[in-house]
C-alpha positions as CSV (number, residue, x, y, z in Angstrom):
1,X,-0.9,-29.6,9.9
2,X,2.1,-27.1,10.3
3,X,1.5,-23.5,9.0
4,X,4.3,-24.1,6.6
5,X,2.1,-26.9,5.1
6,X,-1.3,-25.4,5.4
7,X,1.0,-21.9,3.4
8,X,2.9,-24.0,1.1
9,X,1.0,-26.7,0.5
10,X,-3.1,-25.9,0.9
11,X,-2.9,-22.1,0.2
12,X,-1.1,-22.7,-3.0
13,X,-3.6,-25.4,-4.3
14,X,-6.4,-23.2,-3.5
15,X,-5.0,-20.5,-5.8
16,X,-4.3,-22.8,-8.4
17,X,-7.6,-24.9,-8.1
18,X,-9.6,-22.1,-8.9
19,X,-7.3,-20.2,-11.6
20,X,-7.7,-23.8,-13.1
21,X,-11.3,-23.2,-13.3
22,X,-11.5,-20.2,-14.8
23,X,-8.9,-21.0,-17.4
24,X,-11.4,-23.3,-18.3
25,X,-14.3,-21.5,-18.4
26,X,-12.4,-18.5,-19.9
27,X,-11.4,-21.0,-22.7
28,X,-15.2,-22.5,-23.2
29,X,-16.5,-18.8,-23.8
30,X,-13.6,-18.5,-26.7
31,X,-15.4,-21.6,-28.1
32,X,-18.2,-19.1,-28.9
33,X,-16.4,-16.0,-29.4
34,X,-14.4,-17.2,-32.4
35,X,-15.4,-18.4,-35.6
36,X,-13.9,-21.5,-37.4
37,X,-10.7,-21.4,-34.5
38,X,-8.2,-24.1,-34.0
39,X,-7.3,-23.0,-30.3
40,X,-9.1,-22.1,-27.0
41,X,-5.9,-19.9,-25.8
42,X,-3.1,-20.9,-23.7
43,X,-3.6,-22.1,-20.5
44,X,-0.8,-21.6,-18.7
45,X,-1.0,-17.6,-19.5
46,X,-5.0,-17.4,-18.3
47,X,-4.0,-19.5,-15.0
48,X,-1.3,-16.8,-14.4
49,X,-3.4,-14.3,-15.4
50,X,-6.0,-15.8,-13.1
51,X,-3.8,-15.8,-10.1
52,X,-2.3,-12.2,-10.5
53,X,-4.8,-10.1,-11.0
54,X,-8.2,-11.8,-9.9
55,X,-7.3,-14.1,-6.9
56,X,-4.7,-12.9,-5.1
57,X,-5.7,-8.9,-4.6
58,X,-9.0,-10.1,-3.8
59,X,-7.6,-12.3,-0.9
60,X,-5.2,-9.7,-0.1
61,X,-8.1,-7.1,0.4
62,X,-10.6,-10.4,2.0
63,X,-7.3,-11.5,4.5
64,X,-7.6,-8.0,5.9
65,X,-11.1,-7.9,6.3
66,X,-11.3,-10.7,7.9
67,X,-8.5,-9.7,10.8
68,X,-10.2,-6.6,11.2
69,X,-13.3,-8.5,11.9
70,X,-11.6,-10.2,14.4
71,X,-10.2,-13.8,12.8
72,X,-6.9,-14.5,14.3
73,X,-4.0,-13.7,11.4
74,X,-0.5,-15.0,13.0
75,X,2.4,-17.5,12.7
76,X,1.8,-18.6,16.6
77,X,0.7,-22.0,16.9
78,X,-1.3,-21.1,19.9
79,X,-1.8,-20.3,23.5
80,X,-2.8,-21.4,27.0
81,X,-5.6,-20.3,28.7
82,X,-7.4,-21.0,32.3
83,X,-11.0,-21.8,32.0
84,X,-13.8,-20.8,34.5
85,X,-13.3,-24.7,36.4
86,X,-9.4,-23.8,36.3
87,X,-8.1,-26.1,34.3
88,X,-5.5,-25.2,31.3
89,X,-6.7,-25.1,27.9
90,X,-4.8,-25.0,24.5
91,X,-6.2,-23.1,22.3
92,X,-5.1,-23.1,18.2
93,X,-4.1,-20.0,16.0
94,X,-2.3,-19.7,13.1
95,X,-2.8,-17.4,9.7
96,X,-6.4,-18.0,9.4
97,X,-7.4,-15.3,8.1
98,X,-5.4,-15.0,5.4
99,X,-6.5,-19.1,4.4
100,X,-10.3,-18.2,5.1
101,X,-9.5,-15.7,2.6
102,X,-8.8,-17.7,-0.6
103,X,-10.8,-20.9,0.7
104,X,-13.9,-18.8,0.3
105,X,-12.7,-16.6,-2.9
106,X,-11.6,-20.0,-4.6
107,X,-14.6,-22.2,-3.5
108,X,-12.3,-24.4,-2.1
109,X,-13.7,-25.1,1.3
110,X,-12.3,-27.2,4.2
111,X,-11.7,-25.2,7.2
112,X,-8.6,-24.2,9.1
113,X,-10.5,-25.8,12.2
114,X,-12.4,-29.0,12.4
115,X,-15.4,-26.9,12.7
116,X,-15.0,-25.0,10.0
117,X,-16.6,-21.5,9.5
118,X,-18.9,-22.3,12.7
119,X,-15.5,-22.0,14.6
120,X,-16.1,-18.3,16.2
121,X,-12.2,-18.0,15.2
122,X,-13.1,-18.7,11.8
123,X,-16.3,-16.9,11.5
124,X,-16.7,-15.0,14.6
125,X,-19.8,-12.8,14.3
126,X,-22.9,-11.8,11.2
127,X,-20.6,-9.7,9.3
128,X,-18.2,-12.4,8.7
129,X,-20.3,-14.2,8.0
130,X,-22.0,-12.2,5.2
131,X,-18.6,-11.6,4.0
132,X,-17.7,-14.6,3.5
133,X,-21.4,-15.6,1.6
134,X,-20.2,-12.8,-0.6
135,X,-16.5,-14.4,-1.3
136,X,-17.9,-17.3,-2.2
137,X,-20.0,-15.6,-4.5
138,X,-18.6,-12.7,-6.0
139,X,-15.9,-14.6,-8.7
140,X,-18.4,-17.2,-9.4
141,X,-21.1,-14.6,-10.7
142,X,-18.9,-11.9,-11.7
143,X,-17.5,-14.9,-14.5
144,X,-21.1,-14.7,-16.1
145,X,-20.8,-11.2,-17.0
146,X,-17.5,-12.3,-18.3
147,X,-18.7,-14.6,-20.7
148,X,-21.2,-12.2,-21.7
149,X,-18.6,-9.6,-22.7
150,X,-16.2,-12.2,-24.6
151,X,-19.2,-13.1,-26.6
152,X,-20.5,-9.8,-27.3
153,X,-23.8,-10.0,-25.6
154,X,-24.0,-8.9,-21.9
155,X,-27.5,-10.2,-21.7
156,X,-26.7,-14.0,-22.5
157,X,-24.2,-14.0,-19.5
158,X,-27.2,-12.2,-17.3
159,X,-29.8,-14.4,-18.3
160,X,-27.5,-17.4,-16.9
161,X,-27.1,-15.5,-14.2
162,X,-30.7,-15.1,-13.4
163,X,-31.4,-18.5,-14.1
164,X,-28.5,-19.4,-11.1
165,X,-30.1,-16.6,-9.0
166,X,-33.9,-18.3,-8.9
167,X,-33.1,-21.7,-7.8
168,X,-30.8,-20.7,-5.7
169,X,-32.4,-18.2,-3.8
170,X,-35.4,-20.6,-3.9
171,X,-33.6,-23.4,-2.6
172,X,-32.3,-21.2,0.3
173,X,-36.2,-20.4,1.3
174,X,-36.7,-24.4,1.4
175,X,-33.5,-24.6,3.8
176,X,-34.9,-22.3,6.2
177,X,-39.0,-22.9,5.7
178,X,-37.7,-26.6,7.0
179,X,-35.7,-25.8,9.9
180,X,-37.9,-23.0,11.0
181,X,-40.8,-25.1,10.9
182,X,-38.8,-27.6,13.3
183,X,-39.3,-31.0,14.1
184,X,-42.9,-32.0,15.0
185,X,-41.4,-34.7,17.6
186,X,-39.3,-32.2,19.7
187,X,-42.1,-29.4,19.8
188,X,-44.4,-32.0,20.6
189,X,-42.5,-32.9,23.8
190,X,-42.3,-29.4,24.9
191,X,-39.5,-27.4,23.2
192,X,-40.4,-23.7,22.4
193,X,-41.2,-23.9,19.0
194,X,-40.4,-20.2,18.0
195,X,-36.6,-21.1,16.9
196,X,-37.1,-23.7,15.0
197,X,-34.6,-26.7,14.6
198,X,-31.7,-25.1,15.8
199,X,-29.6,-28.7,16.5
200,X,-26.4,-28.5,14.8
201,X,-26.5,-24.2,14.6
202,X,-24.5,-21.3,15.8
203,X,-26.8,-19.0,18.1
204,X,-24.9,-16.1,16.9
205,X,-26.0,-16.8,13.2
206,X,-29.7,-18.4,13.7
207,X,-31.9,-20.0,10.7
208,X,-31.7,-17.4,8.2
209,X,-27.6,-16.9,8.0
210,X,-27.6,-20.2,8.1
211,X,-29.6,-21.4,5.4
212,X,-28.7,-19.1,3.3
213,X,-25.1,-20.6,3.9
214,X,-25.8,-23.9,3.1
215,X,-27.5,-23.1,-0.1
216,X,-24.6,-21.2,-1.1
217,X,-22.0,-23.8,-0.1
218,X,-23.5,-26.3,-1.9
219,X,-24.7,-24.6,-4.8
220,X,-21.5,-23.5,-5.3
221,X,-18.6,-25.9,-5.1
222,X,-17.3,-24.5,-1.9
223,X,-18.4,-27.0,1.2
224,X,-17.5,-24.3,3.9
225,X,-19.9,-24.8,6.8
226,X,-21.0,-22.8,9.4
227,X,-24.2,-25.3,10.5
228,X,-24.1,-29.4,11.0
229,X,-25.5,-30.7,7.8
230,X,-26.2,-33.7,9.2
231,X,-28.1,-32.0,11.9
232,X,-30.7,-30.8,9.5
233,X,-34.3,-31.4,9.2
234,X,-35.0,-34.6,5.8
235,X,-35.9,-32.1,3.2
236,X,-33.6,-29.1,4.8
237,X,-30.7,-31.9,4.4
238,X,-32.0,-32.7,0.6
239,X,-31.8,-29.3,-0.6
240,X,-28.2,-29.0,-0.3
241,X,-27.3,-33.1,-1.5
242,X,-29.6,-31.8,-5.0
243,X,-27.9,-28.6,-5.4
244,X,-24.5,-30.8,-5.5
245,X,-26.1,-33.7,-7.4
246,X,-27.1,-30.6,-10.3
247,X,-23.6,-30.6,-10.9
248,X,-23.0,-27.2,-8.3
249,X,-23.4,-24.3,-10.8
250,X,-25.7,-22.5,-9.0
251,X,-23.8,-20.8,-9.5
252,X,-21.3,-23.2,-8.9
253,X,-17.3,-23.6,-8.5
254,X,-15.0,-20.3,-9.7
255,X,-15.1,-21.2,-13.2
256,X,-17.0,-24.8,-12.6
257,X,-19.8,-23.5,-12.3
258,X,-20.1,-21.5,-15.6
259,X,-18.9,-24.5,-17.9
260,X,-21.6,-26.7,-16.7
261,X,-24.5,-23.9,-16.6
262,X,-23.2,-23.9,-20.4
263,X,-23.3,-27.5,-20.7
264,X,-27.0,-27.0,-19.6
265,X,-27.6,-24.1,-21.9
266,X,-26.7,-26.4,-24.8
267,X,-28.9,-28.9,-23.4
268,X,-31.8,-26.5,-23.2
269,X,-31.6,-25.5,-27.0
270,X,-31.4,-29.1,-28.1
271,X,-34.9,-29.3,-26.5
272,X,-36.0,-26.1,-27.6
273,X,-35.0,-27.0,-31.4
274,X,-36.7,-30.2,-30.8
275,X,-39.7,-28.4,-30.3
276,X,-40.4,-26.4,-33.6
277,X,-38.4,-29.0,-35.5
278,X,-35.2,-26.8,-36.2
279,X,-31.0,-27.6,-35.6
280,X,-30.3,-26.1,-32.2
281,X,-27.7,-23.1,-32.5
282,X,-26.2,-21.3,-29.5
283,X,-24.9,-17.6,-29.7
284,X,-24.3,-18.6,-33.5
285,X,-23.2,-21.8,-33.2
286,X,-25.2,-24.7,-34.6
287,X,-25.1,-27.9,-31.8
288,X,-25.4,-30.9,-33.9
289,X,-25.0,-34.4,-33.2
290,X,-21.5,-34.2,-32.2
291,X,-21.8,-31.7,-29.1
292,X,-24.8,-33.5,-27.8
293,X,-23.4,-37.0,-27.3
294,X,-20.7,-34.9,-25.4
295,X,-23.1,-33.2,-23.5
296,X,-25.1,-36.3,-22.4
297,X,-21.4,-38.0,-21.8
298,X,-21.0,-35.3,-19.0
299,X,-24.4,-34.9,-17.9
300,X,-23.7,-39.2,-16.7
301,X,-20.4,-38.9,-15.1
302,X,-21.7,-37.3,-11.8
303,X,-24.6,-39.8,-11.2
304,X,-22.6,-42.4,-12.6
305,X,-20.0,-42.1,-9.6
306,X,-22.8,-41.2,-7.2
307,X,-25.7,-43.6,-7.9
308,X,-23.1,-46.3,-9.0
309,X,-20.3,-45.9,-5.7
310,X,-23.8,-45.3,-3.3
311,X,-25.5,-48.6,-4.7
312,X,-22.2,-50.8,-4.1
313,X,-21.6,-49.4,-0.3
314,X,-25.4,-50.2,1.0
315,X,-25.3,-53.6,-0.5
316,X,-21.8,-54.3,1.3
317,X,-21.8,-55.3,5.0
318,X,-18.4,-53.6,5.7
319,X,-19.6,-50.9,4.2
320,X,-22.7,-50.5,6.5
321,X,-20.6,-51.1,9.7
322,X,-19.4,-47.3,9.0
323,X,-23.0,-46.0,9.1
324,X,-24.1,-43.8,12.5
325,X,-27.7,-44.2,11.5
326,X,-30.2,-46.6,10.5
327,X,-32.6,-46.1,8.1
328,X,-33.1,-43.5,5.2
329,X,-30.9,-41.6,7.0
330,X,-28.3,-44.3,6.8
331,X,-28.9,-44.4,2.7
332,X,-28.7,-40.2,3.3
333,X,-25.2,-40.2,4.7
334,X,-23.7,-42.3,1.9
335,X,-25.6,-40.9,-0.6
336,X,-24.0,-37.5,0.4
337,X,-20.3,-38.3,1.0
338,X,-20.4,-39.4,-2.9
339,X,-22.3,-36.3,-3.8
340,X,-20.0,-34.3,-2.0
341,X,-17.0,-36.3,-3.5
342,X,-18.0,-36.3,-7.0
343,X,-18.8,-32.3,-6.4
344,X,-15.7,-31.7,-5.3
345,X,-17.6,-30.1,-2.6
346,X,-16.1,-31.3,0.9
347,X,-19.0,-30.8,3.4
348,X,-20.5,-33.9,4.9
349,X,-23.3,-35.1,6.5
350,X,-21.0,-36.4,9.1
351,X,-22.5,-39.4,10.8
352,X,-20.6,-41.5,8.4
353,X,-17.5,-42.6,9.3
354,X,-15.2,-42.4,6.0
355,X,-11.9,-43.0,7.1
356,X,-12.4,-46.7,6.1
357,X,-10.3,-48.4,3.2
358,X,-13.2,-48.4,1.2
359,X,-14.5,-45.4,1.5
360,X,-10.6,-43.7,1.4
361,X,-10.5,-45.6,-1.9
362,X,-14.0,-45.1,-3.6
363,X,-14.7,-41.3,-2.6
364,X,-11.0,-40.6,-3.8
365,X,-11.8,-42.5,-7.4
366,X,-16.0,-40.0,-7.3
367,X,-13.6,-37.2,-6.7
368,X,-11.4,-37.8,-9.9
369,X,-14.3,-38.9,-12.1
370,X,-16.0,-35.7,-11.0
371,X,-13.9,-33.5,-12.0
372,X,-11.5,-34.8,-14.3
373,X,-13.8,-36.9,-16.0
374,X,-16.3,-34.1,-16.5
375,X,-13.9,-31.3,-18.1
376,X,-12.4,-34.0,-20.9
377,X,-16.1,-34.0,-23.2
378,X,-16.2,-30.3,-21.9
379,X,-13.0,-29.3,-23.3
380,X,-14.2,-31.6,-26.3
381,X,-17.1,-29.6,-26.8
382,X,-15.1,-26.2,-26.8
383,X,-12.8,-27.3,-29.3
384,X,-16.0,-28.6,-31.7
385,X,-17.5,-25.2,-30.9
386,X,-14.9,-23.4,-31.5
387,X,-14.2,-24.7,-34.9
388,X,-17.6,-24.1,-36.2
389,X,-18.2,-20.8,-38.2
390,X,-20.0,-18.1,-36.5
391,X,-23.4,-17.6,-37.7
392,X,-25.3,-14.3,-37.5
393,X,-28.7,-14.4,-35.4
394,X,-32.1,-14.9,-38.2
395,X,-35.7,-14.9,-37.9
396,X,-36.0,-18.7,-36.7
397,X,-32.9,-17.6,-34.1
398,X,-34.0,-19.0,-30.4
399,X,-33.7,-15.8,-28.2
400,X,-31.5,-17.4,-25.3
401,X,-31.7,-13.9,-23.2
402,X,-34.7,-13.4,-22.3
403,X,-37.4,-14.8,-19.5
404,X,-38.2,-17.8,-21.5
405,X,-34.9,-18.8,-22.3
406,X,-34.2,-18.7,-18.4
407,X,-37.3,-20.5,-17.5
408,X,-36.8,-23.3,-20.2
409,X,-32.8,-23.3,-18.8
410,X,-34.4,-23.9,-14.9
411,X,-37.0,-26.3,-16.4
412,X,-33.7,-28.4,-18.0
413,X,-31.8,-28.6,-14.6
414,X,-34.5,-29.7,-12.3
415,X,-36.1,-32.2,-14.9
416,X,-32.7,-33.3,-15.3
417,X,-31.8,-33.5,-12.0
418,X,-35.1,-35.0,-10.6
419,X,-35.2,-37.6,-13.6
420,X,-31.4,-38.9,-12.2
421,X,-31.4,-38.4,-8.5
422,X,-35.1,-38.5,-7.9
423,X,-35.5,-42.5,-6.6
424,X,-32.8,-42.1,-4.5
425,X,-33.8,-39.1,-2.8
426,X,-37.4,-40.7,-2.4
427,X,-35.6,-43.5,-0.4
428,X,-33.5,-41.0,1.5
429,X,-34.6,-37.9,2.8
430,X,-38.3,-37.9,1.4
431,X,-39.4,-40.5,2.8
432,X,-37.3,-39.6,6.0
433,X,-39.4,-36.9,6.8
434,X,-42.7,-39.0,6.3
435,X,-41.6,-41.2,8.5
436,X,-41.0,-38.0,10.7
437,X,-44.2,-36.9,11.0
438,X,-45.2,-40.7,11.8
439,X,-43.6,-40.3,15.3
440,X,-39.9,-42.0,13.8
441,X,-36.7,-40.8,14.0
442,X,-33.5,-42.2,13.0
């Protein structure tokens, strides 16, 4: 693409994209800030809002970090260079840095090379790298503590945060258990075991930097890469296809993210009221019958579009023809281009090959019914909540701050997610790595 379209066209959708998101979360945690409310706030003030004084000074103050750190920032298309054999290469620049910038802050993803952020112009050494963990990061969390202050209670937006924290950083320690331990087939034959699986990696940023990037990109709604997903060990791979299949709010998309955790959260008390036989409240709001069909409604429109779209493409021949891999892995690749569609997430396990009418078509429809399709019973249950009258906190109250609270939320997401995604994964990459350590690869 032309700088002017990658400026006028990308950058500006990556702003608004993730102003969008906030706006909405902003206007879910008015849901339980006001009592008996006909509005959620006006949305085209908290997207400016968004935008002014959130988005753009952070990528203002990222941009710059980034050039410094050596990330090309300039309206050349490029240069020539000689190699070492003599021969004249061209190599690509443009305003990277300043697109890096906002594509991490915003959770956007999709790099300004085809090798995204393992591109050494895109993320050329460990502090870029770490820098741009913590982009990816910083609005995504920092929105917790802001739902904590709108509804009066720092601690409820902590404890959400806590409960994002543990299975993500958990999830990260099974990326890089699995490819440290390697494959079993390659050390067998030989190859120095002491680096672990290292196909599909940067050197420069090794097994730890780079696990700890793929549990962030997927856990989040980003889908910047700086390792081969496709490259990575069965259950390495699975890690990152489940923490997009939990709907990414782990912490999730800027704004994303917290809606859904809070979709979860309402979830959780229904479960916990099931248990000593009382109505389910959340920070003063009773969640009756109403908000739970809602809830459930969006809990089934991200494996709806994944199991359903996955299902149809394996059973057509066509659809096959576009596989790199037999096997599990085969069933793997599909099963993550929906994932990553329905995510809006953008990373790939790129043996697949997508640029196909039908998948065009199909993972274009996963993307719509992902997002769109989620925030409508969302939005729903804001305005539900947001009518009901405030209640103050009594004896029979659920506590949904503390340790339980956060363990009964983490309990919710993986049940959930392992009830929904489990037989497919256990046709995928589970049995994938059995097959693994049976001397098979695909």
């Amino acid at each position: 693409m032309s700088h002017l379209t990658q400026m006028a066209g990308l950058t500006v959708q990556n702003f608004l994209s993730a102003a969008t998101g906030i706006a909405l979360a902003v206007a879910v945690g008015r849901a339980f800030s006001r009592s008996s409310a006909a509005t959620l706030g006006n949305f085209w003030v908290d997207v400016t809002r968004a935008t002014l004084y959130v988005l753009l000074p952070l990528s203002i103050v990222v941009a710059l970090a980034f050039a410094a750190l050596g990330i090309p920032q300039t309206l050349s298309a490029g240069l020539e260079a000689t190699t070492l054999e003599g021969a004249r290469q061209s190599i690509a620049l443009g305003p990277v840095a300043s697109q890096e910038a906002i594509k991490q802050l915003g959770t956007n993803g999709g790099g300004f090379f085809n090798a995204n952020a393992a591109h050494p112009f895109e993320n050329p050494n460990s502090w870029s790298n770490m820098l741009s963990i913590w982009s990816m990061l910083v609005v995504s969390t920092a929105l917790t503590f802001t739902f904590g202050r709108m509804v009066g209670d720092l601690r409820q937006g902590v404890a959400l945060l806590a409960t994002m924290a543990v299975l993500l950083i958990g999830s990260a320690m099974i990326v890089y258990a699995s490819e440290s331990a390697g494959n079993p087939l390659l050390i067998a034959a030989g190859v120095d075991a002491s680096s672990g699986n290292m196909e599909g990696k940067e050197v420069r940023f090794g097994q730890a930097m780079s696990a700890l990037y793929i549990a962030v990109t997927t856990g989040l709604s980003c889908g910047a890469i700086n390792a081969m997903h496709d490259s990575l060990t069965p259950l390495g791979g699975l890690v990152p296809m489940f923490l997009i299949q939990l709907g990414e709010i782990l912490p999730g998309g800027v704004g994303s993210g917290l809606y859904g955790m809070i979709v979860m959260a309402i979830l959780a008390v229904f479960v916990a009221g099931l248990m000593v036989g009382r109505t389910p409240e959340y920070l003063g709001k009773k969640i009756e019958a109403r908000e739970m069909k809602l809830a459930v409604l969006a809990l089934l429109i991200l494996p709806f579009a994944i199991l359903g779209f996955t299902a149809v493409s394996v059973m057509m021949p066509k659809a096959l023809e576009s596989l790199n891999n037999a096997g599990p892995h085969g069933l793997s690749e599909v099963l993550y281009a929906y994932s990553s569609a329905a995510g809006n997430n953008g990373s790939a396990f790129a043996g697949l090959n997508a640029n196909t009418p039908w998948y065009n078509t199909t993972l274009g429809l996963a993307m719509l019914l992902g997002r769109f399709a989620y925030v409508v019973p969302v939005m729903a249950i804001a305005g539900s909540i947001a009518a009901k009258r405030k209640a103050p906190p009594s004896v029979g109250t659920f506590p949904t701050h503390g340790p339980l609270f956060i363990g009964l939320l983490a309990g919710v997401i993986l049940i959930l997610g392992g009830l929904q995604y489990f037989p497919a994964l256990a046709l995928g990459p589970v049995v994938e790595h059995v097959l693994m350590h049976g001397s098979t690869l695909f």
